[in-house]
Each structure stands twice: as C-alpha cells, then as structure tokens.
N, C-alpha and C positions, 0 to 999 in steps of 0.2 A: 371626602368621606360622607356627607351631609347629603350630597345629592347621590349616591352610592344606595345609602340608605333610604331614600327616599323611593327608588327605582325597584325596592325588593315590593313582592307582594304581600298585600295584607290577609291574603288568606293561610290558617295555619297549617290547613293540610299539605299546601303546596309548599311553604316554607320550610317543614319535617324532610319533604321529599327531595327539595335541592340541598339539603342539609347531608341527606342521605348520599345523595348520588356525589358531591365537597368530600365525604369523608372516604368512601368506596376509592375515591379518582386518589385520594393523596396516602390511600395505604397502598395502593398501585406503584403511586412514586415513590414513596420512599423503599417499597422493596427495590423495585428497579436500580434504585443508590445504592440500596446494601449489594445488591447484585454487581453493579460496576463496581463497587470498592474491593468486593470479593477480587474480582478480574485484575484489577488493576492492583492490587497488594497478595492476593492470596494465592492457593499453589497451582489453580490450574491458568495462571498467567500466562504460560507461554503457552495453550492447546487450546483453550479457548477463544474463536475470533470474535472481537470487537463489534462485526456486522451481528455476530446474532445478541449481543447485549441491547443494541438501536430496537431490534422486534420489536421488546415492549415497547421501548417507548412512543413506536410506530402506533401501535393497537391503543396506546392512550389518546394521542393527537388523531384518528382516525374517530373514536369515540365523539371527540368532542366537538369535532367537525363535523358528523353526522348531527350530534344536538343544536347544530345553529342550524344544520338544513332543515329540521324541523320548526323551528321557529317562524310562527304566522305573521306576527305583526311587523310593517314594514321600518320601521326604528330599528330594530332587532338587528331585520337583517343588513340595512344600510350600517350601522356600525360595525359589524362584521365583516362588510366591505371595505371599509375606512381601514381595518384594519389591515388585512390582506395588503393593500396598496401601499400602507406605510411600509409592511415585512416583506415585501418580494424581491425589491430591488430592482435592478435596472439589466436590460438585456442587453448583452454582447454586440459591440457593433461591426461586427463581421459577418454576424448571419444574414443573410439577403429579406429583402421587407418586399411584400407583396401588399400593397396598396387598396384601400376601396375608402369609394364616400357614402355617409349616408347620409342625403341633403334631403331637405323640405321638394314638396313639390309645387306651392304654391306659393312665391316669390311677392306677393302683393302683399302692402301692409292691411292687417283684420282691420285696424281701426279706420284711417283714410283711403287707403288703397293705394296708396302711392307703393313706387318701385322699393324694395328692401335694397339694405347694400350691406355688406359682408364685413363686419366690424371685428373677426377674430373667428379661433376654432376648438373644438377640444379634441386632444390626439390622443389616445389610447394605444397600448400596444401588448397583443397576447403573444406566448410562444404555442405555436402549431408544428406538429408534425407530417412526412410526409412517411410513412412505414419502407422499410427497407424495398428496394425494387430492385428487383434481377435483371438483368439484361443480356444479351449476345452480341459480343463483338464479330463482323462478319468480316474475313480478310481477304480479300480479292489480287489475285496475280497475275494479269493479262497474257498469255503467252502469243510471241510476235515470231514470224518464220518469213523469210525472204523469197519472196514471187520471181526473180531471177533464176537464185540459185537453188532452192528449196529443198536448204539443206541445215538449213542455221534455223535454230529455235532459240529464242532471246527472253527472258522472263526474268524478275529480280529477284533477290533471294528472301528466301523466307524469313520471318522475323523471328526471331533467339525466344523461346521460351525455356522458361523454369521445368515445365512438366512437358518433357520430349511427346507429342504426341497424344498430349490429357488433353481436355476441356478447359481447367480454368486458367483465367488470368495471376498473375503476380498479387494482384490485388487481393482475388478470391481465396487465391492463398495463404496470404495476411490473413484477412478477415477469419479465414479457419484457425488458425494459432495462435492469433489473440482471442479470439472465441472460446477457447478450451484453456490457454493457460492463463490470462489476463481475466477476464468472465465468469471460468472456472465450468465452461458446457463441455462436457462427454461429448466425442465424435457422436456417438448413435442418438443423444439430443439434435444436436446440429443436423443428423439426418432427419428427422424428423421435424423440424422447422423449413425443412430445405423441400420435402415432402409436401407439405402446407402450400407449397407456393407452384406445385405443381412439379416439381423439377425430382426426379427417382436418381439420388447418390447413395450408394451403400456405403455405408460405415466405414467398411475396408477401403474405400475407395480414397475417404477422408485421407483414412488412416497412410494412405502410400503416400499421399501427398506434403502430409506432415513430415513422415521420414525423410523425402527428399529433400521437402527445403531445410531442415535440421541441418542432415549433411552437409547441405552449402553454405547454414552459418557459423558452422563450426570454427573456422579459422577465426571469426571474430568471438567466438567466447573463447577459443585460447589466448586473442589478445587480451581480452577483459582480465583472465589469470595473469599474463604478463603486468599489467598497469598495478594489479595487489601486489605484484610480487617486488614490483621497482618502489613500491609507498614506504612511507615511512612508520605509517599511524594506522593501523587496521582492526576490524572486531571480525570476528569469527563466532561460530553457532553451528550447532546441527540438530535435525530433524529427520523423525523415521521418513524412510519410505520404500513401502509396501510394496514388494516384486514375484509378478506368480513363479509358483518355480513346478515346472511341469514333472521332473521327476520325482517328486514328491508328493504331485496332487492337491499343493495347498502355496502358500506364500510365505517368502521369506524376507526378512526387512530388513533392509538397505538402507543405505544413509544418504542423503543431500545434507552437504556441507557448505553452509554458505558462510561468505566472505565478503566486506562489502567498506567501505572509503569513504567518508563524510568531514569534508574539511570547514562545512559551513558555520560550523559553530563557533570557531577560531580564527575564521575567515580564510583562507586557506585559500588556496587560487587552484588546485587541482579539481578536477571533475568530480561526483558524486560517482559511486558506481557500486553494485552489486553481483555479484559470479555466485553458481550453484556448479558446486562438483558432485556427480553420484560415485557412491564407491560402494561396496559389498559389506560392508563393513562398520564399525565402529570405535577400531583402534588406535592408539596414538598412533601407526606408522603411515595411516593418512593425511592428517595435516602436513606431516612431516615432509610427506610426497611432494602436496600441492603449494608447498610454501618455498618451495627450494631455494635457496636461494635468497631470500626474502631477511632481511635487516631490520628490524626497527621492533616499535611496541604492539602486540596482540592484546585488545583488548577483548574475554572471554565470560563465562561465568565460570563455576565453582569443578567443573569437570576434569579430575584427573586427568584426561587424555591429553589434554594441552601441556600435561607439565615433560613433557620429550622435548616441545620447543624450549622451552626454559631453559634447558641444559645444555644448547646450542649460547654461546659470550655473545652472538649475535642479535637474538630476540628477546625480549622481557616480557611477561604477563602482566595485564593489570585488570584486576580482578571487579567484579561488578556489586555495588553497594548496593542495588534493586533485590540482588537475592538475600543478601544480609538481611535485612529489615523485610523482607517477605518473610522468615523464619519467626521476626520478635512479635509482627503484626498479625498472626496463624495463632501465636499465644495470646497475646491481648485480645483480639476478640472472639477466642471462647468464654472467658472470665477475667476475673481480678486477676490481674500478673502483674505487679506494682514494679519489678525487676525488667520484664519484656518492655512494658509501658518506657522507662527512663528510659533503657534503650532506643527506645522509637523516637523519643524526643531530642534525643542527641543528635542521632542519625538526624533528623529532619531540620537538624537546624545547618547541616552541612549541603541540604539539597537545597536553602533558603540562600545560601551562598553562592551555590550554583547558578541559580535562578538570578542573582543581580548579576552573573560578569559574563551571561552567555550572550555570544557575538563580540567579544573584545577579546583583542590580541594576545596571545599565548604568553606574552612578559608579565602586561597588565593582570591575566588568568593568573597566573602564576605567583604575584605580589600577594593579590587579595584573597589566597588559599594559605599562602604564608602568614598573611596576617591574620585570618580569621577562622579558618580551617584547622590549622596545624594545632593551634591549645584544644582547641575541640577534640581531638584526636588523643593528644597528646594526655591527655584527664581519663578519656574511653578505655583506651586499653587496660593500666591498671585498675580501673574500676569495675571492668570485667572479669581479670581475674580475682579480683578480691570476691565476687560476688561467684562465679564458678570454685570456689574456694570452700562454700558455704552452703553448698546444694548439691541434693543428690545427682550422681553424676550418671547415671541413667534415664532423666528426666529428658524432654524435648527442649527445655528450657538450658540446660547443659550441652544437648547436643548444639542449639546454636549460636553456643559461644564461643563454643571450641570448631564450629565452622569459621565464622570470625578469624578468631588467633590465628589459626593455621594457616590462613592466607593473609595474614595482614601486610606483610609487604607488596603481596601484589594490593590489596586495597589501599595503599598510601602512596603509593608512585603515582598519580594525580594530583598530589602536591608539590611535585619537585620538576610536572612538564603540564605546561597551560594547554598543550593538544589533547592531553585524554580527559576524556568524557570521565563522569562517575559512575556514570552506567550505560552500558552497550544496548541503547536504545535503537537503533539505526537497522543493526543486526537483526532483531528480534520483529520488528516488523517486518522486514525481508521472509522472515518465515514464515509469517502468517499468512501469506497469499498459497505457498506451501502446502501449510496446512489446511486452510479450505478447500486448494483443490482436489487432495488427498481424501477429503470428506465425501467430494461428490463423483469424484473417479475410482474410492476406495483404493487402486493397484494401479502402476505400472505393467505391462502383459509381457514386459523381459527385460533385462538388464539392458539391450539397446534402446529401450521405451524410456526407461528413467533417466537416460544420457542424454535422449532427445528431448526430454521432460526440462533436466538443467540447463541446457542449452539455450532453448526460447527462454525460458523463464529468468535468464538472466539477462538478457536484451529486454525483455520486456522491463523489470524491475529497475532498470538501471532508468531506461524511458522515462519511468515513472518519477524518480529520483531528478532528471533533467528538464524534468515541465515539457517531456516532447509525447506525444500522440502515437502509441505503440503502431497503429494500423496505419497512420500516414506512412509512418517509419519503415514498418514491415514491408509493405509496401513499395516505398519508392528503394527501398534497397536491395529487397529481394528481384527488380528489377533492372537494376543495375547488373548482378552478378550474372539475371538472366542474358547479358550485353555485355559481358565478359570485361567485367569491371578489373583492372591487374590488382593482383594482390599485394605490389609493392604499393598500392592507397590506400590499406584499410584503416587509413587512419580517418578514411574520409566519410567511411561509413559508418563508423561509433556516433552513441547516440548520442553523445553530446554535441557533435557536430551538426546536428540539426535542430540543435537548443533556441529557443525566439533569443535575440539582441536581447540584452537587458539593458532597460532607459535610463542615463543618468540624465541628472540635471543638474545644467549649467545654473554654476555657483558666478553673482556679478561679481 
C-alpha cells in the first residue's frame, strides 16, 4: 500500500483528474452489475442475449487499454507488459508455429574479443493470423480411347458432390451454415464478404445451397427427436419465430420448440444434445406431437401448454424455480418488499444447496435435498399462504405467490429424483443462439425456411454441447452423405461421435 502511494503524483491537479476518470470508470461498472443482475434475475431474462450485456464491459477494458497506450514513461508501460503476460495464458499446442530468430550479428565479445558462445535463449510466442483464403479445387479426368479398336472411351467417374452441378465444395457448404446459424451472418452479409474477396455469389445462390444441404440433414435431426424421445429426463422451451407470410403482406410467428438432454450434472453417461422443432403454432397439441411417445420427467417453466403432457400417467412436469424467484426479485428491487425479500432468501438458500451436490450421483442428490431442502420447503409453503392471506390480492406481490402454489408440485419433484435440475438452465441457453439469430435475420422467408432454420441449428447446438467444431463437423459429414453414406449408420454421424476422447488418469 506504501509503495502504491508513494507512485501517485504529487501534483493536485492531476491527482483531481485520475480521481475523476476512478470514479467515471466505476459508475460504469457498477451499472453494468446492476445490468447483468437485471439479465440474470429480471423479466427480460430469456430475450436478452448475454453477448450484448459483455458490450459494456468491452468499451470499459478498451478504455483503459487505450489509457496505458498513452502512457510515456517506460515503467509504465513495461508493467503493463508484465501484466499482459501474466493474464494471457498459454497457446494451444496444436496450432502449427512458424519459427524466426533474431540473433546479434556480431558474435565477438565488446570487451576482449574473444568468440561468444550461446549460454540460453528467450522464447516468446505471439498468435498471428492468416485471413480466410479462398481457393479452387480443380478436378481433372483424363479420358483414354483405344488406338486398335477406337471405339472404347475409358474415364473414371466423377466425384459425388453435395451440390449436383454447383461450385462449392462440402466444406464451403459447412462454412455457409455455420456462418448464418452458428455466427448468426445473413446470406446477403456472407455475399458480401464473399464480394470482398473477389468472388460475385448472389444471396439466392447461398440461399439454394443452404436448402439443399438442410434436406440431407434432415434424417439426422429426426434422429436427434428420436434420442428425446427414448430419454428419460428432458427440458423443453419455446421461442417465437418470425415467418413472412406472403398472403398477408407482413409476418406471422411461429414457434421453434426446443428440447434438449443434459445428464452431466448427475453424471449421466448419455450424450448432451439439443433438437429445435418449427411449428406454426403455440399450442399444447405441439409438444404433444413431438414428444410421442416419450416416458419420463419434462422439465419446463410456468407455461400452461405443457400441462396436456401432464395428463398423459406417462410424463411428469417439473417446474423451474428461476421463474419463481425472478417474480419476488422484480419486487425487491423496485423498493422495500420485506415479504418479496424473505422470499428470495429462502429460495436462495435452496440454490446454495444445489450449488454443493452438482456433479454427484442422483442418490447422493437426492439424500442431501431430503436432508436439507425438504424443511426449507416444507416452512415456504405455509408461510406463503399465510402471508398471501394478508395482502391485497391484486397486488404483483399476490400474483407471485399464487404462481408459486399453483405449481408446486411440479416445483418439488426435484426432491424426490436426483436427475432434475431446479432450473431448466441447459434449455434456455439453447435459445438464446435462437434468439440472436432472429435479431439479425429478423424472419424466416417461409415455413420451409424456419424447418431448415431448426434443422442446422440443432446439429450445430448439440456440437456445441459436445466440445465438437461445428464446421469440421459440417463438413466432414456433409461429405460423407455427398458418398452416399447408408442410412442404416447414422449413428455414425451424430455429433457426439466426433466428441475429442476425454483423458483419464491412471489412478496407481
């Protein structure tokens, strides 16, 4: 602290000024907190993506890394160094290293002159880019004809593409659909970077090629349904999305319903995976559709349409504790709500329990909900109604109690099964790639748009869920099928199948 103070300046005017600019940066930060807390407790939690809460915090670290570039004296900037090197970290050792030296060029010692000799080195290592680069693959096919008989032309067959007759490769294909749905770029952006490099693709052009490979991954997003439908343990969600509708002159909004299987929490040995269904609609006889079949616990939020599966002996809801406590925490921080407040506090001491038993086995989950959960609960209810007992029942503070009660069985059947979550986190991220790309595509351009829409989008998400590389993936699979991969393997082409080995270590 001593040498701290000793490093500030003793002039006052400049003292006022970094005082000024301390105070400026940390009403900055602390909106930015009240911002994320907003996001992360308050109502527009699920429409709001996460990327645009980082902005600010972008534009404050931008700030104040511009203010070291200004800094003249070299102390300054060499601890600004030091520090950089300590926070960077260390680069991946699979990207390829391109070598240089930069030696002295005069090898003789200054003082006697004798030969130097090489006593160590310092290695430094930056990451460099090289920008995307376009290429043409050219395909050559000799054709041979017999000098006897000259009658036989001998040439080998062509090689299977994806796009009968297009330009690009399997790859370039990828790189289009993850571009748009993974990235979240417009076809007519991607023309226009594509533009840049010289190369004239029209939008439509994109566009056909998207449809095509869609169509051929179709089969594997209906397995992806299949594997929700065989689970035991699933969350469910839906999100608009916007479809033009030409007899009408304007748009009409449709749904993507996703569905998606997270056993890591539990440990679970099943694959992660996420599925997006479009339907026209927002009715219960949708899930109904796409669940066919389907046996076990749905875990949702507060949305009536789910309650058709309920009434299948089949399926059980269980309801998400994130919306509850977004209700009490909407009243608590407008003002004094000393009722909302307790509320929060109960609730929060059931997510503090959460928080010590995730990653342990559904028995062990299930002990220490019984032991520690279940009074906590068991106290809440009646002291909810006693208190909705005692307050106007038109108040917002009424309504979210009697949101509460009304489901509370689905919110306490995560005490009697160590696999459900308390809240359908897994789902709700799933839709926020969803929702951003809805942001910068506005619409779907027709109901087969938005199928092609759920289709990638669920191959990609699930990708993302497996630590695999949507565009290697895209890629090498969409290549495959362009090689007429049999459909009795599509087990081969799910993207958990192309998940890295995960490393254990040998225990002596």
């Amino acid at each position: 602290m001593a040498q701290a103070i000793e490093k500030l300046p003793d002039d006052p005017n400049e003292l006022k000024a970094m005082l000024l600019a301390e105070r400026a940066r940390n009403e900055r930060l602390v909106q930015i907190i009240k911002e994320m807390q907003r996001h992360r407790f308050g109502r527009r939690a699920e429409t709001l993506p996460e990327d645009q809460m980082l902005l600010a915090l972008e534009e404050v670290e931008q700030t104040e890394a511009a203010a070291e570039a200004e800094a003249s004296s070299a102390p300054e900037r060499e601890k600004a160094a030091r520090r950089r090197r300590t926070n960077r970290g260390a680069l991946p050792g699979h990207l390829p290293r391109v070598e240089s030296v930069v030696d002295i060029e005069d090898k003789v010692c200054p003082c006697c002159r004798g030969l130097l000799h090489q006593i160590g080195e310092d290695v430094s290592e930056r990451l460099d880019v090289v920008p995307a680069q376009f290429r043409v693959l050219v395909t050559r096919r000799p054709k041979y004809a017999c000098r006897a008989c000259e009658s036989a032309v001998v040439q080998a067959s062509a090689p299977a593409r994806l796009i009968e007759g297009g330009l690009p490769t399997e790859a370039t294909v990828a790189h289009v659909l993850v571009s748009k749905y993974a990235d979240h770029l417009p076809l007519y952006r991607q023309a226009q970077i594509y533009a840049r490099q010289g190369i004239a693709l029209d939008r439509s052009t994109l566009a056909d090629w998207v449809g095509r490979a869609a169509w051929h991954l179709r089969p594997l997003h209906e397995r992806l349904l299949e594997h929700i439908r065989a689970s035991t343990k699933i969350f469910a969600d839906e999100t608009r999305a916007p479809v033009l509708d030409p007899g009408r002159g304007r748009t009409k909004t449709g749904q993507l319903w996703a569905y998606a299987r997270d056993d890591r929490p539990w440990g679970g040995a099943d694959p992660p995976l996420a599925v997006y269904v479009y339907a026209q609609n927002r009715k219960a006889e949708q899930p109904l559709a796409h669940l066919a079949g389907f046996a076990g616990v749905v875990q949702v939020d507060g949305y009536v349409g789910y309650r058709a599966l309920a009434q299948k002996n089949s399926v059980s809801l269980a309801f998400c504790w994130s919306h509850v406590r977004r209700r009490f925490y909407e009243l608590a921080a407008a003002g004094p709500a000393p009722i909302a407040s307790e509320a929060l506090s109960r609730i929060g001491a059931l997510y503090a329990v959460e928080s010590d038993i995730r990653g342990q086995n559904p028995d062990d989950r299930r002990a220490a909900r019984q032991e520690k959960s279940r009074p906590i609960l068991d106290v809440l209810k009646p002291w909810l109604r006693e208190k909705l007992a005692i307050i106007s029942q038109k108040t917002k503070l009424a309504e979210a109690i009697r949101y509460a009660l009304s489901r509370w069985d689905g919110l306490t059947r995560f005490l009697d099964d160590g696999r459900i979550e308390i809240e359908p986190n897994i789902v709700e991220r799933a839709i926020r790639p969803i929702a951003l790309n809805r942001k910068n595509a506005l619409f779907a351009g027709s109901d087969g748009g938005a199928e092609n829409w759920a289709v990638v989008a669920s191959l990609i998400e699930t990708c993302k869920l497996n630590g695999v590389d949507p565009q290697a993936y895209m890629a090498d699979v969409l290549l495959k099928i362009a090689n007429g991969h049999l459909a009795s393997k599509l087990a081969e082409l799910m993207p958990w199948a192309f998940a890295p080995p995960v490393e254990t270590t040998d225990v002596a």
